[in-house]
C-alpha positions in Angstrom: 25.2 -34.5 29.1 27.1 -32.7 31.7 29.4 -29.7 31.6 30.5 -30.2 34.8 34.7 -30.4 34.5 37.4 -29.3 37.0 38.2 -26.4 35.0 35.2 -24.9 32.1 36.9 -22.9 29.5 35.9 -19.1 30.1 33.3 -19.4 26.9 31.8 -22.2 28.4 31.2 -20.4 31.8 29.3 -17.8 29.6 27.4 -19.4 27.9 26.4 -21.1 30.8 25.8 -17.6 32.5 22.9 -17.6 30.3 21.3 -20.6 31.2 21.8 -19.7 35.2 20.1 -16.0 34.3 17.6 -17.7 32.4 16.9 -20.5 35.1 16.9 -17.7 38.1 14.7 -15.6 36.3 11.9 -18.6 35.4 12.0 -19.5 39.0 11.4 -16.1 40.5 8.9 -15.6 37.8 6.8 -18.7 38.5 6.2 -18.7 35.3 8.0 -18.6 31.7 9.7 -19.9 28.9 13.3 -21.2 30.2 13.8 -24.8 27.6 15.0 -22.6 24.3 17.5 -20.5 26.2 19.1 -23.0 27.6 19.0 -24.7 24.2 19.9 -21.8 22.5 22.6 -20.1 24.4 25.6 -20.9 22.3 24.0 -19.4 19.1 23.3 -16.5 21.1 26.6 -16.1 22.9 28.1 -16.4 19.4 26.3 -13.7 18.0 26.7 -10.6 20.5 30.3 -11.5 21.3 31.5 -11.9 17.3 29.5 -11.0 15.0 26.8 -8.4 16.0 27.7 -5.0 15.6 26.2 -3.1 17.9 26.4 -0.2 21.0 24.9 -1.0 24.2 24.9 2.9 24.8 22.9 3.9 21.5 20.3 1.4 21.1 19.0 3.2 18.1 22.1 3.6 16.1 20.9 3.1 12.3 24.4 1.3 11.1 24.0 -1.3 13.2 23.5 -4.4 13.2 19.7 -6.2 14.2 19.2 -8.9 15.9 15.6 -9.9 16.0 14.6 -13.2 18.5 11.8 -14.1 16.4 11.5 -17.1 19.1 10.0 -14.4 21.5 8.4 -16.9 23.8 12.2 -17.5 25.1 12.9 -14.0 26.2 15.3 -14.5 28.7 17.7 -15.8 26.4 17.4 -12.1 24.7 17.3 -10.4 28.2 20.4 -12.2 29.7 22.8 -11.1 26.6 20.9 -7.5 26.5 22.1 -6.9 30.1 25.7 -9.2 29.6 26.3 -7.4 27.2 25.8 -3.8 28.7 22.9 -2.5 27.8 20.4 -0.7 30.1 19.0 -3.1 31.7 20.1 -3.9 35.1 20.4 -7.3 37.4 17.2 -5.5 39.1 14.9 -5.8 36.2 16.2 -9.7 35.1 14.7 -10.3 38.8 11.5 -8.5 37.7 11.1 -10.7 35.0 7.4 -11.1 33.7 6.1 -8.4 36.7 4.0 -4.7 36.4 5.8 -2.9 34.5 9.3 -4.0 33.9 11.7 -4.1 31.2 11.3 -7.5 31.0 7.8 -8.5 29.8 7.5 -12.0 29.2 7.3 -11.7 26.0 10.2 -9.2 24.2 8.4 -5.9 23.2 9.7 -3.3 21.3 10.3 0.8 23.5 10.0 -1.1 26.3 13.3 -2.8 26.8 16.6 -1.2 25.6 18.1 -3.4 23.0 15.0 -5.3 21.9 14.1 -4.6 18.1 11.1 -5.3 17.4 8.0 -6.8 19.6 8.1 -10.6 19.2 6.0 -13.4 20.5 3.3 -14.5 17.9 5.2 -17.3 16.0 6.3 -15.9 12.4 6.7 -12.3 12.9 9.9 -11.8 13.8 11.6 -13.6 10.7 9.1 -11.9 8.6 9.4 -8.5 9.8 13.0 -8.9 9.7 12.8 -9.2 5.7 11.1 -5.9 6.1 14.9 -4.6 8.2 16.8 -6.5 5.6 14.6 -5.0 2.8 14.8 -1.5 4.3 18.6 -1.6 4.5 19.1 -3.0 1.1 17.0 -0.1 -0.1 18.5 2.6 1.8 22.1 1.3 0.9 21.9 1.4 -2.5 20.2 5.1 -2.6 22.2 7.0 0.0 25.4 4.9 -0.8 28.2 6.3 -2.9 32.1 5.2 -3.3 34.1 5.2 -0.2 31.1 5.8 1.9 28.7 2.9 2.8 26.8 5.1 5.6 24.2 1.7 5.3 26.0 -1.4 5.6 24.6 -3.6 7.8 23.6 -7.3 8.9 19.7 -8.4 10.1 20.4 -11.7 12.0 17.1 -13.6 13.5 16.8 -16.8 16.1 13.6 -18.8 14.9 12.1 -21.5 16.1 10.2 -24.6 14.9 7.3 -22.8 15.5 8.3 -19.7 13.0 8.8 -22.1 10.6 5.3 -23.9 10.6 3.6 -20.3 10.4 2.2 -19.3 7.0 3.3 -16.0 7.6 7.2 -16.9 7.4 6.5 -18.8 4.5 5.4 -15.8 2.6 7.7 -13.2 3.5 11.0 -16.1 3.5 9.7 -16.5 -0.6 9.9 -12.9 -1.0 13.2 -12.5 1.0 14.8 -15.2 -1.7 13.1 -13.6 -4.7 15.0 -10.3 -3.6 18.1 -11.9 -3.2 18.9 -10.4 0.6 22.2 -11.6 1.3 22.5 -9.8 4.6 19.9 -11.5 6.2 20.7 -14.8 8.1 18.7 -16.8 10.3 19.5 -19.1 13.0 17.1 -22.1 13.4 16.7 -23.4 16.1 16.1 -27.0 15.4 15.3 -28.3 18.7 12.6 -30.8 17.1 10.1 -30.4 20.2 6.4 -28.0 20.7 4.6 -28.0 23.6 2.4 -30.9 22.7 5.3 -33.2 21.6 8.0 -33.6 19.3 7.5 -31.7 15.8 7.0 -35.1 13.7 3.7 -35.1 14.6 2.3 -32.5 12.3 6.0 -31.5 11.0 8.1 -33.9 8.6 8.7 -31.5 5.8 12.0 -30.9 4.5 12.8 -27.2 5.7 16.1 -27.0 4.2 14.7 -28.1 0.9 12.0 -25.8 1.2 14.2 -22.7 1.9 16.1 -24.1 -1.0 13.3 -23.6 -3.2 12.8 -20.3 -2.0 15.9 -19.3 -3.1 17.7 -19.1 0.2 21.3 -20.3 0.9 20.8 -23.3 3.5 23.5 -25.0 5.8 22.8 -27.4 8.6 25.2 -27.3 12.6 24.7 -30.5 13.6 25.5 -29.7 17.1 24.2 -26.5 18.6 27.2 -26.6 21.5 29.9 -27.0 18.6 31.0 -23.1 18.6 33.5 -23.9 16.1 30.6 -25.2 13.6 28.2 -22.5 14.4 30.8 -19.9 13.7 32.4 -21.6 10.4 28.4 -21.7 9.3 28.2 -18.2 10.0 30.8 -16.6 8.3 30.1 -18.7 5.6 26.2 -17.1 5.3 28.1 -13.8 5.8 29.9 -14.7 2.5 27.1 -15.7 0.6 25.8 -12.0 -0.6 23.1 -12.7 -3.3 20.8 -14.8 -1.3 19.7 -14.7 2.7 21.0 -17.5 4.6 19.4 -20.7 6.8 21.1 -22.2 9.8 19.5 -25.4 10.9 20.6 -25.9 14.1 20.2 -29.1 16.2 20.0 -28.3 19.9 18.5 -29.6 22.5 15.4 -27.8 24.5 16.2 -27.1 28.2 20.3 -28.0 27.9 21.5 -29.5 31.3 18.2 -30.1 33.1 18.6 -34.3 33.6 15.0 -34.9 33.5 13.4 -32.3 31.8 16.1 -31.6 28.6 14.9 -33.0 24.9 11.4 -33.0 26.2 8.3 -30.3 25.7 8.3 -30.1 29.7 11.5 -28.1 29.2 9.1 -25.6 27.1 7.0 -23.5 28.8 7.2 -23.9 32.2 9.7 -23.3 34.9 11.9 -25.9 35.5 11.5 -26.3 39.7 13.4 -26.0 42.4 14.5 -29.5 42.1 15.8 -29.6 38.3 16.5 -26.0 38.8 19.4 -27.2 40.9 20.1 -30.7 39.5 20.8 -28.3 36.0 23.2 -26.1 37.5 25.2 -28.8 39.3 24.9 -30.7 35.5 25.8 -27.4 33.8 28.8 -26.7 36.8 27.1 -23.2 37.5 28.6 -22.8 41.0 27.6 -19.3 41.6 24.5 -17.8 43.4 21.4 -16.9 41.6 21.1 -13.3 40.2 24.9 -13.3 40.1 27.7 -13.8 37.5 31.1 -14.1 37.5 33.6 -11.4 36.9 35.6 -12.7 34.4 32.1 -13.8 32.5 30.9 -10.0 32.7 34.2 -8.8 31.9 34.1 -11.0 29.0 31.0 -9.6 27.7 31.3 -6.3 28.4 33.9 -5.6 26.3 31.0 -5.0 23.9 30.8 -1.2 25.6 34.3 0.0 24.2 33.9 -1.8 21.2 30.3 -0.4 20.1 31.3 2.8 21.3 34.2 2.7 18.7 32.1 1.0 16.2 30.0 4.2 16.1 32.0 6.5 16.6 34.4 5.7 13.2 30.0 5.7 11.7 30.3 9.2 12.6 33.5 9.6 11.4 32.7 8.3 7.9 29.2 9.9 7.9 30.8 13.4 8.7 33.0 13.1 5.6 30.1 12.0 4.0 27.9 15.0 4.3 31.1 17.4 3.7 31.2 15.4 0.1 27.5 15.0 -0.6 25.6 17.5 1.7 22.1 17.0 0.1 22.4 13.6 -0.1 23.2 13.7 3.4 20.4 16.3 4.3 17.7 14.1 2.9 19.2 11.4 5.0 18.8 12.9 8.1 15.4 14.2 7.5 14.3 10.2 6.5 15.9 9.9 9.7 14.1 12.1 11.7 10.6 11.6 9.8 8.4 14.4 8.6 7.4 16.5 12.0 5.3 19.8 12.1 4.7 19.7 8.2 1.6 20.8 6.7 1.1 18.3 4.1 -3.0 19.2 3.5 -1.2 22.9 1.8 0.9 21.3 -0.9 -2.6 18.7 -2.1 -5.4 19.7 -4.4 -8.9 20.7 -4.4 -10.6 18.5 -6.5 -13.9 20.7 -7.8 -18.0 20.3 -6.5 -19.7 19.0 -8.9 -17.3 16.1 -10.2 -16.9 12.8 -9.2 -14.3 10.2 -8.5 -13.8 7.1 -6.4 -11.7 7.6 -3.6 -9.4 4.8 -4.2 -8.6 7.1 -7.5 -8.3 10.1 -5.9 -6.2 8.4 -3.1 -3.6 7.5 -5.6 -3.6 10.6 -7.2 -2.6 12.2 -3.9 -0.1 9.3 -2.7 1.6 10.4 -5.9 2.0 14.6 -5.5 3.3 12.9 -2.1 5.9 10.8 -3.2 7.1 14.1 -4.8 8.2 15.6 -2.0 8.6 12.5 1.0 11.5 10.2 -1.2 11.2 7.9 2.0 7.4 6.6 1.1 7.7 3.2 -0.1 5.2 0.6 -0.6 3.0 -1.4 -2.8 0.3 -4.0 -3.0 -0.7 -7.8 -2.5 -0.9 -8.0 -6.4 -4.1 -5.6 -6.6 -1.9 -2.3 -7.3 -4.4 -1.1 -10.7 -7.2 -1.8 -8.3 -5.8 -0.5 -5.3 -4.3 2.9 -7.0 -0.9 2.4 -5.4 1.8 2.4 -8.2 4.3 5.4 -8.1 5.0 6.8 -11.3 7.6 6.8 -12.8 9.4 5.0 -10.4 11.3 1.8 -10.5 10.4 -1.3 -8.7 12.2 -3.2 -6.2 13.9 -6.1 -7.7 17.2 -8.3 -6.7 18.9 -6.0 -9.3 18.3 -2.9 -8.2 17.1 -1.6 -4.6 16.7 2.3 -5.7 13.0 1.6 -6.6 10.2 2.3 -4.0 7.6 0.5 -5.6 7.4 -3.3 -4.3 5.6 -6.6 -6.4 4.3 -8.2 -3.0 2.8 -10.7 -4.9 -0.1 -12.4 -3.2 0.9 -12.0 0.6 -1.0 -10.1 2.6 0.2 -11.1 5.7 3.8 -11.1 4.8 3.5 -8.0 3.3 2.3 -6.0 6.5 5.3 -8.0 8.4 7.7 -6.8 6.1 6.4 -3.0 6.0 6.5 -3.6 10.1 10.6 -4.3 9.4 10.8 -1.9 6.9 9.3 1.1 9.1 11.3 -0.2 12.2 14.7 0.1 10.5 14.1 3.9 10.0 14.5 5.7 7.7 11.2 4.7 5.3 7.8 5.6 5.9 6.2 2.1 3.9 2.5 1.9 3.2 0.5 -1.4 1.8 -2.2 -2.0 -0.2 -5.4 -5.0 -0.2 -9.3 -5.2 -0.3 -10.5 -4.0 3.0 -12.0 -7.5 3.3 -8.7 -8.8 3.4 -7.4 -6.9 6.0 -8.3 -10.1 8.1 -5.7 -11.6 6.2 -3.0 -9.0 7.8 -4.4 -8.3 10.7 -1.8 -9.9 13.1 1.1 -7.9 11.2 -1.5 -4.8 11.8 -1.9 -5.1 15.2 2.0 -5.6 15.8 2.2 -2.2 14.4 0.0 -0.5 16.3 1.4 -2.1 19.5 4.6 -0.9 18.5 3.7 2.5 17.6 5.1 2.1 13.9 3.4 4.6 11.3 2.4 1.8 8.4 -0.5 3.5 5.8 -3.3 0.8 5.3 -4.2 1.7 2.2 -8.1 -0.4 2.1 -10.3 -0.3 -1.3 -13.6 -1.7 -2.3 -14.5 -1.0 1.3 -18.2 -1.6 1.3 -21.1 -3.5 -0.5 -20.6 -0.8 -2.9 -18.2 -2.5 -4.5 -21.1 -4.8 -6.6 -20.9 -8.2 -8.4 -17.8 -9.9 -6.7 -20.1 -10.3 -3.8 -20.1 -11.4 -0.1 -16.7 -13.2 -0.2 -15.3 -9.6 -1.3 -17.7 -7.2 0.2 -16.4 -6.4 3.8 -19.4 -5.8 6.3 -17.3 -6.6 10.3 -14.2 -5.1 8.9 -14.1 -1.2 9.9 -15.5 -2.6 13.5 -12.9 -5.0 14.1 -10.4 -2.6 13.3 -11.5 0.3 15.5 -11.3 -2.1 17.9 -7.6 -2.1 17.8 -5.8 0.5 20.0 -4.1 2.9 18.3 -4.9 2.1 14.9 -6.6 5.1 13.6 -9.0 4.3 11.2 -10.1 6.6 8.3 -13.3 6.8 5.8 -13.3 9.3 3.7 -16.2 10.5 1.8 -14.9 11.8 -0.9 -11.9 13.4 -2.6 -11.1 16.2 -0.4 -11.4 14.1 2.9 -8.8 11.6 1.1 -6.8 14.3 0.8 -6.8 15.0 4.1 -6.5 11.6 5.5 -3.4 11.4 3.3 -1.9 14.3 4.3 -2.2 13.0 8.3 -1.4 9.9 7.6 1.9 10.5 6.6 2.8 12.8 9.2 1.0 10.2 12.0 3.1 8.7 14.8 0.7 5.5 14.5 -0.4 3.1 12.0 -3.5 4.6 9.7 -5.8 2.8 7.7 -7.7 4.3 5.0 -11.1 2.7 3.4 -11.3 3.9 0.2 -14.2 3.1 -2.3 -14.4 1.4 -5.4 -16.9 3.8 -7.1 -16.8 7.0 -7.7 -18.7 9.4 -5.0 -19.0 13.4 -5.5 -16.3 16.2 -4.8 -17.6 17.8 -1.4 -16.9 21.5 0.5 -15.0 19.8 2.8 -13.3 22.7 4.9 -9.6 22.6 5.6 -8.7 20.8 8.9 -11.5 18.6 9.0 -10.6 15.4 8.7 -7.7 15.7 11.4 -10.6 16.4 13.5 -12.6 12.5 13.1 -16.0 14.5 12.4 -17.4 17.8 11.6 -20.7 19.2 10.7 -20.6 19.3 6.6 -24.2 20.6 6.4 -26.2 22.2 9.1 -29.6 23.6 9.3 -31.0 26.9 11.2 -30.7 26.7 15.1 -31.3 23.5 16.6 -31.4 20.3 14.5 -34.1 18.2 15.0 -31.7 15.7 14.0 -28.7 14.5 13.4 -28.0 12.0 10.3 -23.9 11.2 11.2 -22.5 9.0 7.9 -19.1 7.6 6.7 -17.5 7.0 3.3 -19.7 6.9 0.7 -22.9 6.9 2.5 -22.4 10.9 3.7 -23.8 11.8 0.5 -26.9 9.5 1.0 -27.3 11.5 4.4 -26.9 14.3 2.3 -30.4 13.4 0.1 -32.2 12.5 2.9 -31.7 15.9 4.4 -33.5 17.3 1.5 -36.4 15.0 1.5 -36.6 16.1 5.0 -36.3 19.4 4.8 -39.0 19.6 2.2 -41.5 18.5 5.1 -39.7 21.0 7.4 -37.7 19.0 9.6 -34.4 20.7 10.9 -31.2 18.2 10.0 -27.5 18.5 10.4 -25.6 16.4 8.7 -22.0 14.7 10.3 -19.6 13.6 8.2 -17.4 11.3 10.7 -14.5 9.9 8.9 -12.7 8.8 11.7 -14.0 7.9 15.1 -10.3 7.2 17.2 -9.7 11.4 15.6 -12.8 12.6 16.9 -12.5 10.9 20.5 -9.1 12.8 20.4 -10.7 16.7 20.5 -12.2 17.7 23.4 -15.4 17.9 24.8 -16.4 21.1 23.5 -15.8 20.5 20.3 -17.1 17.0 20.4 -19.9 19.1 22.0 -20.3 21.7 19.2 -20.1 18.9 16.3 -23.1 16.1 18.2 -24.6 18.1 21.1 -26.5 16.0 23.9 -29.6 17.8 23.8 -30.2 16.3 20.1 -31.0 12.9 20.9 -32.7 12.2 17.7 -29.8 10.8 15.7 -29.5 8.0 12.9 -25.9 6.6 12.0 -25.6 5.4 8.1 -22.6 3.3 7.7 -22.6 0.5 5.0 -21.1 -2.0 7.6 -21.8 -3.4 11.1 -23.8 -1.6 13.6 -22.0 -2.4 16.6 -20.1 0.5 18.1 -22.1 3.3 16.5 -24.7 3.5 19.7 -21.5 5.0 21.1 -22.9 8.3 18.9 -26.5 7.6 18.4 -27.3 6.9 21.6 -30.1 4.3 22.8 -32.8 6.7 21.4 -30.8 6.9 18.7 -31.5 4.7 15.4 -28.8 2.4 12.9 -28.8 1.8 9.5 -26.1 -0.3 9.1 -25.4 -3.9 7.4 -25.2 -6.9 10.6 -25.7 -9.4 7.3 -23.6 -10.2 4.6 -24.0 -8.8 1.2 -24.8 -9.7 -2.6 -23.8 -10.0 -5.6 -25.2 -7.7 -8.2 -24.6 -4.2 -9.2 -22.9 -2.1 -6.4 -25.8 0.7 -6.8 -28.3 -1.8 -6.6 -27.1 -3.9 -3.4 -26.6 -0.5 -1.6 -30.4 0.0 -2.5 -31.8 -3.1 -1.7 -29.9 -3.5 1.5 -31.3 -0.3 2.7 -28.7 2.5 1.7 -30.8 5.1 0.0 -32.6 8.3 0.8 -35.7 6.8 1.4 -34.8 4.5 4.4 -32.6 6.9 5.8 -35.4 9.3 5.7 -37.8 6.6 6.9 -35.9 6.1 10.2 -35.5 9.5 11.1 -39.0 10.3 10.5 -39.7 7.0 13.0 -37.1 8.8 15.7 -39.3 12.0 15.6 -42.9 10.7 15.8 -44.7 11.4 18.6 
């Protein structure tokens, strides 16, 4: 179909601006995603020139509206309006598209580019973190909220793909966006009908709309995705709908105005060559030179500038009568806003006595409790394990469809939507969300987790029944890789406490943390330690030493310090010199510096034996290669927790055993 016509109407011509940026930028690229823009344009277009309320100049205004391209792979679409529209990011960096270090990675990340919302790319996130933004403004609306002055009133709009839809992840966080009831949140799908190994019938047939029916969603269907008229009837009439979110099926056609490449999946991922490149534009009548776009089309668009400016500025307006007629409301706004800084969290926690016991899953929820005392931003919940996780607030509502004020949330079992929707719910602002499983099904969440960490978003893992420990549900339930695979992930800083008092301490960084924090927490209970104040901010510290130089060095986690703890005394009765390590968090010790490190595992001790109830690999980082492991590189069994950890090696005896095999001659 072509556009071309002796005069295009001015929305026509920018729409089309689109598709020339996102053609230009493919090509000089060599590489990327060009078929959904060009498909997609018009839903775009219609969105940042009618509907999105936004300010090019304040990218992190908290009234405004989100718009979230959950179809990451087809950046440019995203990156064209973003610099249309006038945001930072200059003609300059469109031509850098996909290069070292430009705002315009190939696939939309989050910090990097002004504008972009949240890091997209793996199919499914972005609609499911964008329940999280929905969620989070919902919530926030009906706490700080009062008559006259709705400080929180905002829309989350999302572009998905064919490819979001297919993704277990959507489908768990789009059933608990319908059970809520979030009537600002509307999705666009784009309904293009092709992947990149064919057209979706072959392993796609299902009804969607039916299915987002039955999840509760209001559902509509654009039969043609050029139709501006259609898409924006559709749209105001999702914005109408306010007790359920909304889905757009729209029909478009992949790669729009390239002759022999549109409608097919060699529109999808590729660059469209210099050939088609130019047959589109003459099909599309885009007469202008690459890079370029015509004044009256920027002019168009950049009308945005004035308009967000005064969009925010009557916020301000409103918000400044606001906190002259509700000041502490207003004060306890702005310091959700801001998040918890310089605060010394570990003060305001308990000491829980020597000589008791408790799991630290127990004592973890006793603390996450004093905290939501004083931080009325915490928020979270559990993948339906919150008596076994220890993660109810008391005496607080839940969230339900009826009321947003609560800051417990039913996640139901979701794992992997649930760490999606705390990602949303932590990017808003605002919230500080944690989320609670079985450390063995953090591989269940894991791609939400990672997100988060790559985004720098302060999520609380909250992992029980993190070892073999945890007895007679077995090797399905007992993790063993877990705590390895996710050290492996940068900037996720992991946590195992060994007992009360470390938990406490973990808790009290975690909330304060600039990055996401897991903590692995044990299903039985373990003794109350000396732990001395500051510790656990610092990954490891010596928790029992011996006179002058140790002979060695037993270095444990979790619940197997205090194994370490009784092989030091069978080894001290035979006069052998041991320091005991307690090293809850590896990623917090790496961060001190080298004298500490020093002072805590000196080189000149090369005798050293690592006790973790989980794999071996990475600890040889600390033990050295004349170092020992006793670790767990099988899976476990099922039978009483004490008597796995026995059998499997995880007693005094072995520990002693291979420390006495370190120091023979």
């Amino acid at each position: 179909m072509s556009q071309t016509t002796t005069k295009q109407s001015l929305e026509v011509r920018a729409i089309n601006a689109i598709r020339a940026l996102t053609i230009d930028a493919t090509q000089a690229a060599g590489s990327g995603h060009p078929g959904m823009p060009m498909g997609a344009a018009p839903m775009g277009y219609l969105l940042f020139t009618k509907f999105l309320k936004f300010n090019p100049a304040n990218d992190r205004w908290v009234n405004r509206d989100v718009y979230i391209q959950s179809a990451g792979h087809g950046s440019m679409l995203q990156y064209s309006l973003l610099h249309l529209v006038g945001y930072d990011l200059p003609m300059e960096e469109l031509k850098r598209y996909r290069q070292w270090k430009s705002k315009t990675p190939g696939h939309p990340e989050h910090f990097v580019t002004p504008g972009v919302e949240i890091t997209t790319g793996p199919l499914g996130q972005g609609i499911s973190t964008a329940v999280g933004v929905a969620l989070a403004e919902a919530h926030l609306g009906a706490t700080y909220n009062r008559p006259g002055f709705n400080i929180i009133d905002h829309y989350t709009y999302v572009i998905a793909s064919d490819g979001d839809l297919m993704e277990g992840v959507s489908a768990e966080a789009s059933s608990l966006a319908g059970h809520w009831g979030l009537g600002k949140l509307i999705v666009l799908y784009d309904d293009n009908q092709i992947t990149i190994d064919g057209k979706t019938d072959i392993a796609f047939t299902e009804d969607v709309l039916g299915r987002y029916d039955a999840y509760g969603w209001h559902t509509q269907r654009v039969a043609d995705g050029n139709d501006l008229e259609a898409l924006e009837a559709a749209i105001r009439a999702a914005q109408s709908e306010t007790n359920r979110p909304s889905l757009i099926a729209v029909r478009t056609v992949i790669g729009y105005g390239a002759p022999n490449r549109q409608g097919t999946p060699k529109a999808h991922g590729s660059p469209l060559g210099d050939e088609e490149a130019r047959a589109a534009k003459e099909a599309l009548g885009i007469d202008w030179p690459a890079f370029t776009v015509p004044e009256d089309v920027l002019a168009h668009y950049r009308q945005a500038v004035p308009r967000g400016a005064q969009l925010e500025a009557e916020w301000r307006e409103l918000f400044g009568r606001y906190k002259a007629a509700h000041p502490e409301l207003a004060k306890r706004f702005e310091t959700a806003l801001q998040g918890e800084a310089e605060r010394d969290f570990e003060e305001l926690l308990p000491r829980f006595p020597v000589g008791e016991k408790m799991a630290t899953r127990k004592s973890s929820g006793k603390v996450l409790n004093l905290l939501a005392k004083e931080l009325p931003q915490l928020i979270g919940g559990s993948a339906d394990l919150a008596e076994s996780n220890n993660t109810t607030l008391e005496g607080i509502p839940f969230i339900s469809k009826d009321d947003y004020t609560g800051r417990n949330i039913h996640f139901g079992v979701r794992e992997h939507g649930m760490a999606a929707i705390a990602n949303g719910l932590s990017l808003h602002g605002g919230l500080k969300p944690y989320v609670a499983t079985f450390l063995i099904f953090s591989d269940y969440l894991r791609p939400s987790l990672r997100l988060a960490a790559l985004m720098d978003q302060p999520v609380i893992y909250v992992f029980t029944h993190d070892s073999i420990g945890l007895g007679g549900d077995g090797p399905t339930h007992q993790p063993v890789s877990q705590l390895t695979a996710l050290r492996a992930i940068p900037k996720l800083t992991v946590i195992r406490p060994a007992d009360a008092n470390e938990t406490a301490q973990a808790w009290a960084l975690a909330v304060t943390h600039k990055s996401p924090v897991a903590l692995a927490l044990t299903r039985q209970d373990v003794p109350h330690l000396d732990v001395p104040k500051g510790s656990v901010k610092r990954g490891g510290y010596v928790l029992a030493d011996c006179e002058g130089t140790p002979d060695v060095i037993l270095i444990g986690t979790g619940s197997e310090v205090h194994k370490c703890l009784e092989a030091k005394a069978l080894l001290e009765e035979e006069g052998t010199k041991v320091r005991v390590v307690s090293l809850p968090s590896f990623e917090l010790f790496e961060a001190q510096d080298e004298a500490y490190r020093e002072s805590v595992l000196p080189k000149a001790v090369r005798a050293r034996v690592s006790v973790e109830a989980g794999a071996t690999l990475g600890w040889y980082k600390y033990v050295g290669l004349d170092g020992a492991t006793v670790g767990l590189d099988r899976f476990g069994e099922s039978a009483d927790g004490d008597e796995v950890m026995d059998k499997l090696g995880f007693n005094a005896r072995n520990i002693a055993d291979t420390a006495r095999k370190l120091l023979a001659p």
